[in-house]
ROMI-601310 format. One record per residue: residue number from 1; residue in one letter; x, y, z of N, C-alpha, C in turn. Coordinates in nm, 2 decimals, always signed. Layout:
<nukols>
seq, type, nc1, nc2, nc3, cac1, cac2, cac3, cc1, cc2, cc3
NUM, a, X, Y, Z, X, Y, Z, X, Y, Z
...
</nukols>
This chain:
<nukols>
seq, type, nc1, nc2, nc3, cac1, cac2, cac3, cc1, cc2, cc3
1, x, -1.00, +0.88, +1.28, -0.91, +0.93, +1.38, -0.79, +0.99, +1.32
2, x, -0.71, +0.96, +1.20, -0.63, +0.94, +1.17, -0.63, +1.10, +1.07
3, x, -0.74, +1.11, +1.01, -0.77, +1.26, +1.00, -0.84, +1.34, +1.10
4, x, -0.87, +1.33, +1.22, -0.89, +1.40, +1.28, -0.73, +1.44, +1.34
5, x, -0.66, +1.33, +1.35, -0.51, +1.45, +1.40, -0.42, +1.53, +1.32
6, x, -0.39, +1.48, +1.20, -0.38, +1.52, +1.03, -0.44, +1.72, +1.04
7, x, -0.58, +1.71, +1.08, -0.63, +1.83, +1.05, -0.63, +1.91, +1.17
8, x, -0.60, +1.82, +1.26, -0.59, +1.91, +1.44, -0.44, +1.94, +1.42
9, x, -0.36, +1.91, +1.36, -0.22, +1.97, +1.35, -0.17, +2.07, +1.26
10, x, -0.24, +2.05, +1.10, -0.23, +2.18, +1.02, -0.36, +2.30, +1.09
11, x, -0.43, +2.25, +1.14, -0.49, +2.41, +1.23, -0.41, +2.46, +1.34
12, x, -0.32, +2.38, +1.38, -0.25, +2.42, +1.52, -0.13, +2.47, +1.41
13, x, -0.07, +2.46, +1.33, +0.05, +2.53, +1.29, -0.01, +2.64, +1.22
14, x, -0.16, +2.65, +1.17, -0.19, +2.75, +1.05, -0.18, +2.87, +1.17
15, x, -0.26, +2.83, +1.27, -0.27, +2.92, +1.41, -0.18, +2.97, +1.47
16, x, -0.03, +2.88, +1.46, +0.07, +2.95, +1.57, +0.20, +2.97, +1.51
17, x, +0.16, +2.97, +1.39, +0.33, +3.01, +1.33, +0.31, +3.06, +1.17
18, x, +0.29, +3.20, +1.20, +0.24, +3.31, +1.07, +0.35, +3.29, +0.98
19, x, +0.46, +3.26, +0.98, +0.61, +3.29, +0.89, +0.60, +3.10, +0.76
20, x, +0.49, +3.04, +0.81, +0.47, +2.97, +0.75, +0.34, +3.04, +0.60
21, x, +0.38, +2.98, +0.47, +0.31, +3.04, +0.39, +0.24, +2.91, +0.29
22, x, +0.26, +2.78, +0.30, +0.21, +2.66, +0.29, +0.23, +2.52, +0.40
23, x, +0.08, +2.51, +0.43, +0.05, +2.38, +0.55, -0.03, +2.32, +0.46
24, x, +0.08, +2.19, +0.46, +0.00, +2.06, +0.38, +0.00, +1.94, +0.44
25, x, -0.10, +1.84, +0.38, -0.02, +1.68, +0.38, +0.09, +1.65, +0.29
26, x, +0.20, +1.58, +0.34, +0.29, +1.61, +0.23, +0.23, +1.45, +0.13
27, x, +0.23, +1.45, +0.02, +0.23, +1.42, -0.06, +0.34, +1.39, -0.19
28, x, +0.44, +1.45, -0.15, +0.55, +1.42, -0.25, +0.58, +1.56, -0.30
29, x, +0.52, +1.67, -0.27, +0.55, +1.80, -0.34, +0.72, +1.87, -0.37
30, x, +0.76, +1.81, -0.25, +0.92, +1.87, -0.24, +1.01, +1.76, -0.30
31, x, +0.95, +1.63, -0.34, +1.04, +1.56, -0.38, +1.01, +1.49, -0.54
32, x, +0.88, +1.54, -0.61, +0.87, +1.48, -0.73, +0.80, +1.59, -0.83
33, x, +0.88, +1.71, -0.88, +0.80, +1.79, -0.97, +0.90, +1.84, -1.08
34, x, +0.85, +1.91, -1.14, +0.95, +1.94, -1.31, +1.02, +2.05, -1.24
35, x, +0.96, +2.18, -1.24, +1.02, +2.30, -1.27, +1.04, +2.35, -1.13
36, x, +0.91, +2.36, -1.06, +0.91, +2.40, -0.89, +0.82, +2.31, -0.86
37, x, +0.90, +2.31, -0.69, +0.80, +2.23, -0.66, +0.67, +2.34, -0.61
38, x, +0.56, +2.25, -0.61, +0.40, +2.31, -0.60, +0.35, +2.36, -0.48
39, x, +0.47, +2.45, -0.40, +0.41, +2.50, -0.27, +0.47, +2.65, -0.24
40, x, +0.47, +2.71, -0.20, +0.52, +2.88, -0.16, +0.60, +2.84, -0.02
41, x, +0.73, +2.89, +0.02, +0.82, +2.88, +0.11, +0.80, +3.01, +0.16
42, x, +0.83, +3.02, +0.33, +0.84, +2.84, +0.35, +0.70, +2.76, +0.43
43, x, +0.77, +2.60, +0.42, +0.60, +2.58, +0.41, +0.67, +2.46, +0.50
44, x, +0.51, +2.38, +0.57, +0.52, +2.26, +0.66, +0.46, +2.19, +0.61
45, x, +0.50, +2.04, +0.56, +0.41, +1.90, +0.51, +0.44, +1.79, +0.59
46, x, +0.33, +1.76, +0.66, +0.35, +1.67, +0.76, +0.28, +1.53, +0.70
47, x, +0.27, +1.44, +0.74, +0.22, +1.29, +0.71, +0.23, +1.19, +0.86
48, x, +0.17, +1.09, +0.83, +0.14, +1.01, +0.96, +0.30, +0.86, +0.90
49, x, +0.40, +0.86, +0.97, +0.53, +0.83, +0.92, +0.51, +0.60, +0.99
50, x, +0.43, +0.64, +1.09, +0.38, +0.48, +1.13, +0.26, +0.53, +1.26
51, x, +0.18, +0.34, +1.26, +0.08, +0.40, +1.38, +0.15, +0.26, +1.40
52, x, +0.18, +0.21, +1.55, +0.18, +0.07, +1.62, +0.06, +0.13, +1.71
53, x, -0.01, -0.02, +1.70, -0.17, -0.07, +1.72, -0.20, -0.15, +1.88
54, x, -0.20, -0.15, +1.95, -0.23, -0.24, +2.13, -0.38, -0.29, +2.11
55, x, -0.39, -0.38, +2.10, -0.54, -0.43, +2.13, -0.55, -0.41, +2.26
56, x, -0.68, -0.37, +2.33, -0.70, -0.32, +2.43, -0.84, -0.40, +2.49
57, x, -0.98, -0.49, +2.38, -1.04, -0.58, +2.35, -1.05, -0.61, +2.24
58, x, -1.15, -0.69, +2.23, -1.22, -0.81, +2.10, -1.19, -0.64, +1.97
59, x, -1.28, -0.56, +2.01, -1.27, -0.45, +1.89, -1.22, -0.33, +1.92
60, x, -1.16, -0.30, +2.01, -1.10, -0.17, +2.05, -0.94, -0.18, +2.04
61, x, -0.88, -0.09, +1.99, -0.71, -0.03, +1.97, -0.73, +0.07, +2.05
62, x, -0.56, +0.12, +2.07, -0.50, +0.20, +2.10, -0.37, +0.23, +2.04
63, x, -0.33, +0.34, +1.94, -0.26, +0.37, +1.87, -0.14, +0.47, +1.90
64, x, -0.02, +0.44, +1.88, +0.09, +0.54, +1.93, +0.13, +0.60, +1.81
65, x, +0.16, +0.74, +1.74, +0.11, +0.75, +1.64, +0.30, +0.84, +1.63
66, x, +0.36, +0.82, +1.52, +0.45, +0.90, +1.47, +0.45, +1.02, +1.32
67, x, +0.45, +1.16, +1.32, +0.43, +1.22, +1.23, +0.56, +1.27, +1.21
68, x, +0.57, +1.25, +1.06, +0.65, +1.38, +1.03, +0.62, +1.46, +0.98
69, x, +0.75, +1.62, +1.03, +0.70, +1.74, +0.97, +0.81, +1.78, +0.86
70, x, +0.76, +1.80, +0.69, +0.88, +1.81, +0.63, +0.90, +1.97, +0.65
71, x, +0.94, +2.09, +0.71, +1.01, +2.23, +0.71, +1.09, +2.26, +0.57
72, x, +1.04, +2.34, +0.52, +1.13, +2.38, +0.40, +1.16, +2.51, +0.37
73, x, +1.25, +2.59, +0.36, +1.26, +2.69, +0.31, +1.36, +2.72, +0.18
74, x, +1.33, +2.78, +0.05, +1.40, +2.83, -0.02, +1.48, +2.91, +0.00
75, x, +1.63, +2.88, -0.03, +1.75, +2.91, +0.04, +1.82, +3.05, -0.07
76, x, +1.80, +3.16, -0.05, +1.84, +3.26, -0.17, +1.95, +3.36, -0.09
77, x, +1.96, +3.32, +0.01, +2.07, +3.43, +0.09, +2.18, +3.40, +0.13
78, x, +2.28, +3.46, +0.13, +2.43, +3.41, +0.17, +2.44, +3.39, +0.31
79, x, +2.48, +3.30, +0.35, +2.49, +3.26, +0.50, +2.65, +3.25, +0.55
80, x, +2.74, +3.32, +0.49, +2.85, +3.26, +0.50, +2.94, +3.41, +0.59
81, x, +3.04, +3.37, +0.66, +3.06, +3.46, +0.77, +3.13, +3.62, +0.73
82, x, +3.11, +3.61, +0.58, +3.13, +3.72, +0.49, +3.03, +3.83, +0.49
83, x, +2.92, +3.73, +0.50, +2.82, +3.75, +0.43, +2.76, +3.93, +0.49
84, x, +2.67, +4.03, +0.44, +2.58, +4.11, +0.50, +2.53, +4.03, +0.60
85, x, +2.52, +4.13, +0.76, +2.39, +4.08, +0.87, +2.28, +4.07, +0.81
86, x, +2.22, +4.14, +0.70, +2.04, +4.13, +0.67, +2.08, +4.02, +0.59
87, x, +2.15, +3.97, +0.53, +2.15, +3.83, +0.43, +2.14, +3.73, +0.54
88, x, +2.21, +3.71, +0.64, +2.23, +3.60, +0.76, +2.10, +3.57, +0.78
89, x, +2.10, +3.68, +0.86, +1.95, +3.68, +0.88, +1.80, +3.65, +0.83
90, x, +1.80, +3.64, +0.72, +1.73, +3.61, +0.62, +1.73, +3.44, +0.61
91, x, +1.85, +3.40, +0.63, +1.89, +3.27, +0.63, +1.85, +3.20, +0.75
92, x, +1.82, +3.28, +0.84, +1.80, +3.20, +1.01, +1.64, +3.19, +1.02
93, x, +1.58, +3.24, +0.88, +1.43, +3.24, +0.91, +1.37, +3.07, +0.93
94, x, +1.42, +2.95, +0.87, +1.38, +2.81, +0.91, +1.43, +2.77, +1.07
95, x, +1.51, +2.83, +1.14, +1.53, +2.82, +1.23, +1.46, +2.85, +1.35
96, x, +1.40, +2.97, +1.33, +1.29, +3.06, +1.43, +1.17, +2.95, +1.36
97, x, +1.13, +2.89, +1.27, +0.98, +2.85, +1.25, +1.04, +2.72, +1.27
98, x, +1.08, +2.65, +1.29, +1.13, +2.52, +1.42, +1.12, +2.50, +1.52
99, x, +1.18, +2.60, +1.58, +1.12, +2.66, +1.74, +1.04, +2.71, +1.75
100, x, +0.92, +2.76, +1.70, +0.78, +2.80, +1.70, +0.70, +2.65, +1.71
101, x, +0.72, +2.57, +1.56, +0.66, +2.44, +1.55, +0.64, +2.37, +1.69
102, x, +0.81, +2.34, +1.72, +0.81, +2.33, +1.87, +0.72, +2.32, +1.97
103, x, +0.75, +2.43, +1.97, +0.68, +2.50, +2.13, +0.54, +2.50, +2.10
104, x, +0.49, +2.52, +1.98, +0.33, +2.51, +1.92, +0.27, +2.35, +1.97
105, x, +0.37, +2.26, +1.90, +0.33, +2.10, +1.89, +0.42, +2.01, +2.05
106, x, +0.47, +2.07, +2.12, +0.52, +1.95, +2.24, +0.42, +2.04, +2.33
107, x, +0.38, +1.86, +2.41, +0.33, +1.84, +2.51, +0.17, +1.92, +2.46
108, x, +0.10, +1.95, +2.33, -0.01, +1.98, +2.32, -0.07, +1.89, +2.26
109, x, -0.21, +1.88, +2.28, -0.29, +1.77, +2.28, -0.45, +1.86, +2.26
110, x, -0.48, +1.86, +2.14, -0.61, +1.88, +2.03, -0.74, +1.90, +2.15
111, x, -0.80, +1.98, +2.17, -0.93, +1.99, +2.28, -1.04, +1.92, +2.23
112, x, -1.02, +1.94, +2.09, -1.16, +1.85, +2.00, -1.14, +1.73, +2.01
113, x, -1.03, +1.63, +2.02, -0.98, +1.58, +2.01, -0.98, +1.49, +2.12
114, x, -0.99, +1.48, +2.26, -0.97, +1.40, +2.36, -0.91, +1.24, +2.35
115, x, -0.88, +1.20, +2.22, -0.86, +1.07, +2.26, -0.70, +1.02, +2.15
116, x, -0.68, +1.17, +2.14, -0.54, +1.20, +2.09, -0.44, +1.26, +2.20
117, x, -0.35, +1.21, +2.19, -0.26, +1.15, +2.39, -0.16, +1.34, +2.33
118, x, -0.11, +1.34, +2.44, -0.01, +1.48, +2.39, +0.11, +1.48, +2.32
119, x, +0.13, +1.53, +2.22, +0.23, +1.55, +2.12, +0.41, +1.54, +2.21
120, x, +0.51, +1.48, +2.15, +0.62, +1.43, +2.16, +0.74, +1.47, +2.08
121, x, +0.82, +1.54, +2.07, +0.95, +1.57, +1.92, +1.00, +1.49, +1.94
122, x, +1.03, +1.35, +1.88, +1.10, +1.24, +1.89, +1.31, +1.29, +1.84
123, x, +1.24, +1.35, +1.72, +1.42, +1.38, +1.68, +1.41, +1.49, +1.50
124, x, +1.51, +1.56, +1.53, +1.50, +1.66, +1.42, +1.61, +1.60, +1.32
125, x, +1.59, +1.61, +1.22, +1.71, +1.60, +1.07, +1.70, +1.66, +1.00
126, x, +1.86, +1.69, +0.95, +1.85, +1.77, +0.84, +1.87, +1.68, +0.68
127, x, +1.82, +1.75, +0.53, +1.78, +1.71, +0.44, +1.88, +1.77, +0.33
128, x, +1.96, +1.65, +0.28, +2.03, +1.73, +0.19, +1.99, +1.74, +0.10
129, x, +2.01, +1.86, +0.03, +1.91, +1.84, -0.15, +2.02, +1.93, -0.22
130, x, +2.02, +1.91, -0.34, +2.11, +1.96, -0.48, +2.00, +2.11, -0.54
131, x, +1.88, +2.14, -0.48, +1.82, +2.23, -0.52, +1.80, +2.35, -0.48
132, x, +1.84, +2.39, -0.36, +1.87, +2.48, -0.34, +1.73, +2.52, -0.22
133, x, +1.70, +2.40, -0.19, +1.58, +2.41, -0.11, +1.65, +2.38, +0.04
134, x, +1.62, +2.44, +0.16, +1.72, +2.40, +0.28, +1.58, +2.31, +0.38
135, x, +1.62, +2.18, +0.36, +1.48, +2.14, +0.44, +1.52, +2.03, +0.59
136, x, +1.45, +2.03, +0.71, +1.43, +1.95, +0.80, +1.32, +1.83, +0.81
137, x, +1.38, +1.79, +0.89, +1.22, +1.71, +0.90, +1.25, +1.67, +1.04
138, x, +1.11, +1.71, +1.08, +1.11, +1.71, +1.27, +0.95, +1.54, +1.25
139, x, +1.04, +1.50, +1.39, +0.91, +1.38, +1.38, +0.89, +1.36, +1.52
140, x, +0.74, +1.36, +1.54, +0.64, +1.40, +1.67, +0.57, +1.27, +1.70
141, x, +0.53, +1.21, +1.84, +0.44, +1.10, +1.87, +0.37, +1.14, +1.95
142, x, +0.20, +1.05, +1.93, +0.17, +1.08, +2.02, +0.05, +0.98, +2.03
</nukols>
């Protein structure tokens, strides 16, 4: 089950939000490599963040499930109120694929899937890093 929602959610982002150019499980890509990290920006790595478990009988659960989505974009444009409009602009592109993610992932619920309840944004954060990478991380239940 646990990869059935895993892979019902990188098909629902590969599907509904083109400005994405890597959908992974995150694994540690953004947070443990030498030179770059190992993905093309900007890109979504999601993971299963906790599942709490309800016995329901002797052998049957029911699972409420929390994912996070890590959002990342390489930050190369001036955003500052100096700055060129086409530079800003360029900078507001993690913003438009958050609100895509969004509207892609609340309140939808996998057709293949029926025994996966409908998706939830619990709360968005932002990620400070010294690399120049600008990242969020949005976290979803369901």
């Amino acid at each position: 089950m646990i990869n059935d929602i895993l892979t019902a959610i990188a098909a629902r982002l590969a599907a509904t939000e083109p400005n994405l150019k890597h959908i992974d499980e995150d694994w540690g890509q953004l947070d443990y490599y030498d030179k770059a990290p190992p993905v093309k920006f900007p890109c979504a790595l999601f993971n299963i963040k906790t599942i709490n478990w309800v016995n329901q009988s002797q052998k049957v659960q029911d699972g409420v499930f929390e994912i996070s989505i890590k959002v990342a974009s390489f930050k190369l444009s001036n955003s500052s109120s100096n700055a060129p409009s086409g530079q800003k602009a360029n900078d507001n592109d993690i913003w438009i694929i958050l609100e895509n993610i969004h509207k892609a992932l609340q309140g939808w619920r996998p057709d293949d899937y029926p025994s996966i309840g409908s998706l939830t944004r619990l709360n968005l954060k932002g990620v400070n890093r010294d690399d120049g990478i600008k990242q969020f991380e949005v976290v979803t239940n369901g």
